[in-house]
TORTINU-913805 format. One line per 4 residues: number of its first residue (from 1); their letters; for each residue x, y, z of C-alpha. Coordinates in steps of 0.001 Angstrom, whole numbers, plus 500000, padded with zeros to 6 digits. Each point is the difference from the previous one (the first is absolute). Layout:
<atoms>
NUM	A	X:Y:Z ~ ...
</atoms>
This chain:
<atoms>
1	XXXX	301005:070498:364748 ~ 497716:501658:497335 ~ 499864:498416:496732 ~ 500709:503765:499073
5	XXXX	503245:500154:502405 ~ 501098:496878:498639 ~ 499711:500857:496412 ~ 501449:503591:500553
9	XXXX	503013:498291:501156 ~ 500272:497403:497473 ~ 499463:502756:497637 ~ 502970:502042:501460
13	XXXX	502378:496538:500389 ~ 499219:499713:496312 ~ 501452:502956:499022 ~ 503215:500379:502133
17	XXXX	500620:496109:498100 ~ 499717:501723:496933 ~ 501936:503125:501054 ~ 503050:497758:501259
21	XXXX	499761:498476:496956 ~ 500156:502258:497758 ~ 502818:501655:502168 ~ 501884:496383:499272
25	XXXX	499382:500135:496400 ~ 501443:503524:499546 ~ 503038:500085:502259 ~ 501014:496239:501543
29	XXXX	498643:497230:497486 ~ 503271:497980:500833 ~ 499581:500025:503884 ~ 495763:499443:499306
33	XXXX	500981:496743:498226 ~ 502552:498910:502207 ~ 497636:500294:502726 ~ 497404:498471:498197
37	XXXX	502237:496973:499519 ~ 501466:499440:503475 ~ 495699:500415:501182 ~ 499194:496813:497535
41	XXXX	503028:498246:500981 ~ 498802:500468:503432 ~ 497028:498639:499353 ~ 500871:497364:498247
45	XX	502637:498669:502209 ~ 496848:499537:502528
</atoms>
């Protein structure tokens, strides 16, 4: 790939992140947390 290809679509992965984000913020903080815990218990029970 292009260094131009793959920065485009870090670039464009960057920004849906911050999109979801922000969308989890807003509307489903609760569920975005709870997620986030049951991901780092994941990890940490490996």
């Amino acid at each position: 790939m292009d260094e131009q290809a793959v920065r485009l679509s870090l670039l464009i992965g960057t920004v849906i992140i911050f999109v979801m984000i922000s969308i989890f913020v807003k509307k489903k903080m609760r569920i975005f947390l709870a997620g986030l815990m049951v991901v780092c218990s994941c990890l940490h029970g490996e």
